[in-house]
Gaussian input, Z-matrix of N, CA and C with variables (Angstrom, degrees):
# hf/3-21g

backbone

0 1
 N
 C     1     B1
 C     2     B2     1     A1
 N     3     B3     2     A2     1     D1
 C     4     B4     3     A3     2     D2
 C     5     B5     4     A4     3     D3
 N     6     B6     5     A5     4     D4
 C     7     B7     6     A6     5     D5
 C     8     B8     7     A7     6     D6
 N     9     B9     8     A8     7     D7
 C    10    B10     9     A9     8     D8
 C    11    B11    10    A10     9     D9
 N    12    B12    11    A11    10    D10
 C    13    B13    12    A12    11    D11
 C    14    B14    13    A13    12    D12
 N    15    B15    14    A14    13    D13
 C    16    B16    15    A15    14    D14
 C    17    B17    16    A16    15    D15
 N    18    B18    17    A17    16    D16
 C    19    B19    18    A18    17    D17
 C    20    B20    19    A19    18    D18
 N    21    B21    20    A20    19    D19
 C    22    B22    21    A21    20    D20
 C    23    B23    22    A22    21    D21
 N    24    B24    23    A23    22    D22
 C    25    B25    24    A24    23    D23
 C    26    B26    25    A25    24    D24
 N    27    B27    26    A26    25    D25
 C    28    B28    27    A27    26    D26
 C    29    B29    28    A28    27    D27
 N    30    B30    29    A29    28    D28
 C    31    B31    30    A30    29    D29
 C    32    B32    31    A31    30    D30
 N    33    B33    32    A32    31    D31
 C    34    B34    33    A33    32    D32
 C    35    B35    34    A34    33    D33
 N    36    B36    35    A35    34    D34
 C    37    B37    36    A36    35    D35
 C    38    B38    37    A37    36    D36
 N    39    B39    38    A38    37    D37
 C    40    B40    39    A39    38    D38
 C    41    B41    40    A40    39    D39
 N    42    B42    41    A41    40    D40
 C    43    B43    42    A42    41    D41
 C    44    B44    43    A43    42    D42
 N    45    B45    44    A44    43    D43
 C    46    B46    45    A45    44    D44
 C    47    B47    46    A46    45    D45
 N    48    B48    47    A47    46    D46
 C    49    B49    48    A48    47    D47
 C    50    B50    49    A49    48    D48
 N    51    B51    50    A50    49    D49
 C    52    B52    51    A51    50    D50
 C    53    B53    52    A52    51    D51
 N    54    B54    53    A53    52    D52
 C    55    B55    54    A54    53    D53
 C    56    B56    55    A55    54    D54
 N    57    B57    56    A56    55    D55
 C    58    B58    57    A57    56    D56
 C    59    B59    58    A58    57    D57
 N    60    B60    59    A59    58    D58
 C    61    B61    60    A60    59    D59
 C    62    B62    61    A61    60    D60
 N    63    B63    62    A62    61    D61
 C    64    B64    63    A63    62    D62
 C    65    B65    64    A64    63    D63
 N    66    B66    65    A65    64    D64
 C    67    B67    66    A66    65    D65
 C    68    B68    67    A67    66    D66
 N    69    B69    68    A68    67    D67
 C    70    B70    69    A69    68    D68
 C    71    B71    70    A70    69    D69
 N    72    B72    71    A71    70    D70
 C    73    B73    72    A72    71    D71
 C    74    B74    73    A73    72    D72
 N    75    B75    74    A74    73    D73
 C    76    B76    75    A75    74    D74
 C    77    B77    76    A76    75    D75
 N    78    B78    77    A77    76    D76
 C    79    B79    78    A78    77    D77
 C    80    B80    79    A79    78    D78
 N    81    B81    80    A80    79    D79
 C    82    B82    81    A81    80    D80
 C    83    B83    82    A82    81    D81
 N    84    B84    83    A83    82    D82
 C    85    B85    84    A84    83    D83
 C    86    B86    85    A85    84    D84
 N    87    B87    86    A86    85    D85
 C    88    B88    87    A87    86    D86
 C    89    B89    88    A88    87    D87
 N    90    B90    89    A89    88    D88
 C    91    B91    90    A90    89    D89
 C    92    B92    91    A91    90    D90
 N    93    B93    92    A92    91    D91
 C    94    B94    93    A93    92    D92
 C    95    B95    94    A94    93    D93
 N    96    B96    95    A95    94    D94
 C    97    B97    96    A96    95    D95
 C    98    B98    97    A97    96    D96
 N    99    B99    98    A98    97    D97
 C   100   B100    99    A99    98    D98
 C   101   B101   100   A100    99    D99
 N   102   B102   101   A101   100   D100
 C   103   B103   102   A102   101   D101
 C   104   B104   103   A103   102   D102
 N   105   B105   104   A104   103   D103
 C   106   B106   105   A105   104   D104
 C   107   B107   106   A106   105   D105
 N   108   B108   107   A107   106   D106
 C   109   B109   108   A108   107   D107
 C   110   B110   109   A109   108   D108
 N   111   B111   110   A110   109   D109
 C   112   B112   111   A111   110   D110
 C   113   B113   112   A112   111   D111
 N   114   B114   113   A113   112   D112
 C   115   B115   114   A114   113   D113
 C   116   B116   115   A115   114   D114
 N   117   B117   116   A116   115   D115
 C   118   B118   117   A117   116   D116
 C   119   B119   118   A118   117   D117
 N   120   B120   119   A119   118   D118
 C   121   B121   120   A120   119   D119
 C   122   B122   121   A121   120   D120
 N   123   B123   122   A122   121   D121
 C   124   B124   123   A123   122   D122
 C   125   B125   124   A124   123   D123
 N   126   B126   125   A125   124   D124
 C   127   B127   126   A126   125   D125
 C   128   B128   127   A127   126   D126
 N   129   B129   128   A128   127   D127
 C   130   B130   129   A129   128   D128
 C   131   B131   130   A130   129   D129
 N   132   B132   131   A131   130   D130
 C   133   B133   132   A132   131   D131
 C   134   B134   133   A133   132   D132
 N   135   B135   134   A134   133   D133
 C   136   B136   135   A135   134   D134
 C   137   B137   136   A136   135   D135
 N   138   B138   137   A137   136   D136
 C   139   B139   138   A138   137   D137
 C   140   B140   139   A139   138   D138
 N   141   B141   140   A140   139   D139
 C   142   B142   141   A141   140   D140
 C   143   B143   142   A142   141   D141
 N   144   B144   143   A143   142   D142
 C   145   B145   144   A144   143   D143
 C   146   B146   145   A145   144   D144
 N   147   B147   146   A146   145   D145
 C   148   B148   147   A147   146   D146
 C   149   B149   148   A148   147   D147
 N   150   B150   149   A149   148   D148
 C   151   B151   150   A150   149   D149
 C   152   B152   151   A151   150   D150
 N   153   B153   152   A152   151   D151
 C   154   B154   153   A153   152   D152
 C   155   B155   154   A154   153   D153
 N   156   B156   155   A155   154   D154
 C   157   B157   156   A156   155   D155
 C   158   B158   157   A157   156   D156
 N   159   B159   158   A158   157   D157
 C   160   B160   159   A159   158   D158
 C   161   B161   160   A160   159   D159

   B1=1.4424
   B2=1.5317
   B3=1.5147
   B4=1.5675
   B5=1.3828
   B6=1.4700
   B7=1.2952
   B8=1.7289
   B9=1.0927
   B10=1.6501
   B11=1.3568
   B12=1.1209
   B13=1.7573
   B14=1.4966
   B15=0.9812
   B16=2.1616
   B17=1.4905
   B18=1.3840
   B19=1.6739
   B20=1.3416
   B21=1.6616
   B22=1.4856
   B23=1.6625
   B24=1.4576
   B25=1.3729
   B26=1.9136
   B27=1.3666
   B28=1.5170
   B29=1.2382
   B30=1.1813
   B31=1.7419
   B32=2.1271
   B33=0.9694
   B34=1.7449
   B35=1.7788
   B36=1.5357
   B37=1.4227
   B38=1.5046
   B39=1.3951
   B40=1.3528
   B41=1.7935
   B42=1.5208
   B43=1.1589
   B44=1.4628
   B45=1.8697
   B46=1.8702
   B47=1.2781
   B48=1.3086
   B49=1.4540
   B50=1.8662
   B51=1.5088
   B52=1.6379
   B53=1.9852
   B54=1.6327
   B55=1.4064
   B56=1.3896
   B57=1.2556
   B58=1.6287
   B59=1.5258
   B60=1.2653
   B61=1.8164
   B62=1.9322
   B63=1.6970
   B64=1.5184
   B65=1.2970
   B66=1.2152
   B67=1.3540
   B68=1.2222
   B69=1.3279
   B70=1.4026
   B71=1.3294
   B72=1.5972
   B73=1.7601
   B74=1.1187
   B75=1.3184
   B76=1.8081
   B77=1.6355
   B78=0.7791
   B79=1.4515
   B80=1.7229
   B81=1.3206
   B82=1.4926
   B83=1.3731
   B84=1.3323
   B85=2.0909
   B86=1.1435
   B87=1.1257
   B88=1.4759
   B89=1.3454
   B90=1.3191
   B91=0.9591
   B92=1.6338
   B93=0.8600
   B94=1.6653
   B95=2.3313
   B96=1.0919
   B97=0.9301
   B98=1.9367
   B99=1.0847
   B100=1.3506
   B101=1.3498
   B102=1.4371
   B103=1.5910
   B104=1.5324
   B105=1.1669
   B106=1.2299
   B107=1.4202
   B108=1.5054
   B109=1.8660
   B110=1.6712
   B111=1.0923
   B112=1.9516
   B113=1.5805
   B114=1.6846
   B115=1.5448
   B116=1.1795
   B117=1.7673
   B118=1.5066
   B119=1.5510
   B120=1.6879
   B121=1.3599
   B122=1.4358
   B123=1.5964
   B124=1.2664
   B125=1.9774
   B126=1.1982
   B127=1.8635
   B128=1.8970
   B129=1.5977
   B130=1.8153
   B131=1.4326
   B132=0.8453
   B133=1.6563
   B134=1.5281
   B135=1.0675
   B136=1.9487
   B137=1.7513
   B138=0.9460
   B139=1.5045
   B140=1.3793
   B141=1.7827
   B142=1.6773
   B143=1.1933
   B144=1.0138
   B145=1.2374
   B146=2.2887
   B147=1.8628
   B148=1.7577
   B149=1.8326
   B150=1.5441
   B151=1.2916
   B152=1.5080
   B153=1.3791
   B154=1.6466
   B155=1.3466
   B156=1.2431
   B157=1.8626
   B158=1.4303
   B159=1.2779
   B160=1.6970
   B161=1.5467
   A1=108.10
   A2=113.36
   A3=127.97
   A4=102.27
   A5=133.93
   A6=129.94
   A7=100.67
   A8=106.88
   A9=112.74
   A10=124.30
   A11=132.19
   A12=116.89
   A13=108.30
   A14=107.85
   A15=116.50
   A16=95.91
   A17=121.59
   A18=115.60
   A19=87.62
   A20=102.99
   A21=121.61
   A22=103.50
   A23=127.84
   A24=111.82
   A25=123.80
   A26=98.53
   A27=100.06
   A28=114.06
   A29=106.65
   A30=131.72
   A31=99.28
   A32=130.66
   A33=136.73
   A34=89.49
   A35=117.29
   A36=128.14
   A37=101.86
   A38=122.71
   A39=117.60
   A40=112.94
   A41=106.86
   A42=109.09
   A43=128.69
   A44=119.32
   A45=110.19
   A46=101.86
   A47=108.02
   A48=149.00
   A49=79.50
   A50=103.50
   A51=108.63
   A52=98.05
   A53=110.50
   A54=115.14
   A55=103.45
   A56=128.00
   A57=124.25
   A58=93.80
   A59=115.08
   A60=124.42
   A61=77.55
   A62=93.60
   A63=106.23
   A64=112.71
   A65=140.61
   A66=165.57
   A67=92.12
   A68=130.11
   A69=127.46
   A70=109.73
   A71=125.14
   A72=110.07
   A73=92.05
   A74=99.17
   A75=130.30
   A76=98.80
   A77=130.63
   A78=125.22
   A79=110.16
   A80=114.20
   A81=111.14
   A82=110.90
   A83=136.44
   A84=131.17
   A85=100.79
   A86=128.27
   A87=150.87
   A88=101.41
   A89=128.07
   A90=120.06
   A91=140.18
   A92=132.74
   A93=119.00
   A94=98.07
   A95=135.41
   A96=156.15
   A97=90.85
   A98=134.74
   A99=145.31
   A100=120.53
   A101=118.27
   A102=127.83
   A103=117.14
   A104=136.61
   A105=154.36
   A106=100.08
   A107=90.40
   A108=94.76
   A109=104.67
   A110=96.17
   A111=96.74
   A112=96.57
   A113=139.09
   A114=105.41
   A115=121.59
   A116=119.48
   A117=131.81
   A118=99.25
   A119=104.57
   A120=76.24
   A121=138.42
   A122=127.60
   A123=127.28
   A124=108.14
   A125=96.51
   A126=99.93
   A127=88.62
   A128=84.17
   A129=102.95
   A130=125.62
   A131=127.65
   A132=117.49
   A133=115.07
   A134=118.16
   A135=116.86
   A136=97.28
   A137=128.68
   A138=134.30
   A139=120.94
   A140=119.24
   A141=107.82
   A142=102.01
   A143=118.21
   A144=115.23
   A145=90.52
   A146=82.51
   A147=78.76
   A148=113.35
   A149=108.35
   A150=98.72
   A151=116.92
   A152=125.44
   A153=121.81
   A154=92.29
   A155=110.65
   A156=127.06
   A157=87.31
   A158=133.68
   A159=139.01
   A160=104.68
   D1=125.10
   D2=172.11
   D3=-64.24
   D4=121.31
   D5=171.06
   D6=-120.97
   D7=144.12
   D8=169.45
   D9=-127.25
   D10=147.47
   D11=-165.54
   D12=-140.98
   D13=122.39
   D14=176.94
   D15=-98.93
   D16=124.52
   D17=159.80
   D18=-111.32
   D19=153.52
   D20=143.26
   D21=80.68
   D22=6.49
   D23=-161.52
   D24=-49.70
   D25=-37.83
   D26=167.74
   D27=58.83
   D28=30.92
   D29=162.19
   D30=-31.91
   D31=-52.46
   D32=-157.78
   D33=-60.59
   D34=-50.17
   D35=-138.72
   D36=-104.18
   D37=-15.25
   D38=-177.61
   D39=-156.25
   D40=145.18
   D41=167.75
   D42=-43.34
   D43=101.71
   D44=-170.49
   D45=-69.73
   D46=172.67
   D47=-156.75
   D48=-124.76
   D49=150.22
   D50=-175.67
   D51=-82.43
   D52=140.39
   D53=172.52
   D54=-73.17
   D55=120.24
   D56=162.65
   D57=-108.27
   D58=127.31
   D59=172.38
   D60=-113.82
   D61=148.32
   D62=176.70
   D63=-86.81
   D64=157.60
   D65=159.45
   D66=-20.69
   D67=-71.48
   D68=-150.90
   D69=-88.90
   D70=-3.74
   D71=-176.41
   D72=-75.18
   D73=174.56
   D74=-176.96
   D75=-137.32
   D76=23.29
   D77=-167.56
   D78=-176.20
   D79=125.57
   D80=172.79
   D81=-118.21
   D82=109.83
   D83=156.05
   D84=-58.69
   D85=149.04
   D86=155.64
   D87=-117.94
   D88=100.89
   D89=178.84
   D90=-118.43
   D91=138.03
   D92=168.35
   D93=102.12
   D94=-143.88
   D95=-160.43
   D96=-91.40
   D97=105.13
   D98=163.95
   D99=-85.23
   D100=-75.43
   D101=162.62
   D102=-139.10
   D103=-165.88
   D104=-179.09
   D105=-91.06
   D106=-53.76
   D107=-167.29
   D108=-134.79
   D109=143.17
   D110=-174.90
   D111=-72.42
   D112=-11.91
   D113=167.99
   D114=-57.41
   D115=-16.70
   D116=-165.90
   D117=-82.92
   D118=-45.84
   D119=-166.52
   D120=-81.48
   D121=-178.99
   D122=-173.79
   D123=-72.51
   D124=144.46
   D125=-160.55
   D126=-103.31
   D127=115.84
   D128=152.45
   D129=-94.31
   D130=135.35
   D131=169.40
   D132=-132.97
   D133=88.78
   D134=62.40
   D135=-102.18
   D136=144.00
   D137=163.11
   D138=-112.50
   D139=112.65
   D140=171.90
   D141=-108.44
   D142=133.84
   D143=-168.31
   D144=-115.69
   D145=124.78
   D146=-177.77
   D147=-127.41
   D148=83.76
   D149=-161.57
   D150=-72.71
   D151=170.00
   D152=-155.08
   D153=-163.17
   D154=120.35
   D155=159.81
   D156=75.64
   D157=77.78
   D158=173.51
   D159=-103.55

């Protein structure tokens, strides 16, 4: 299994950089600090979103 992992993107606080996930993952982490608010953040679909220690 292709896994790929983003920590910390912090999409709310700074100008992003474009997400390229490769051809071959099957799986994306988003990990660590993403945005403030999900209008900021960058949209995956399918998206689970699984928050932990809030």
């Amino acid at each position: 299994m292709k896994i790929q992992i983003f920590s910390d993107l912090h999409c709310d606080v700074a100008p992003t950089k474009p997400i390229v996930i490769g051809n071959d993952v099957e799986v994306v982490v988003a990990a660590g600090d993403i945005a403030e608010g999900a209008k900021n953040a960058p949209a995956f679909d399918p998206m689970l979103i699984v928050e932990v220690g809030a």
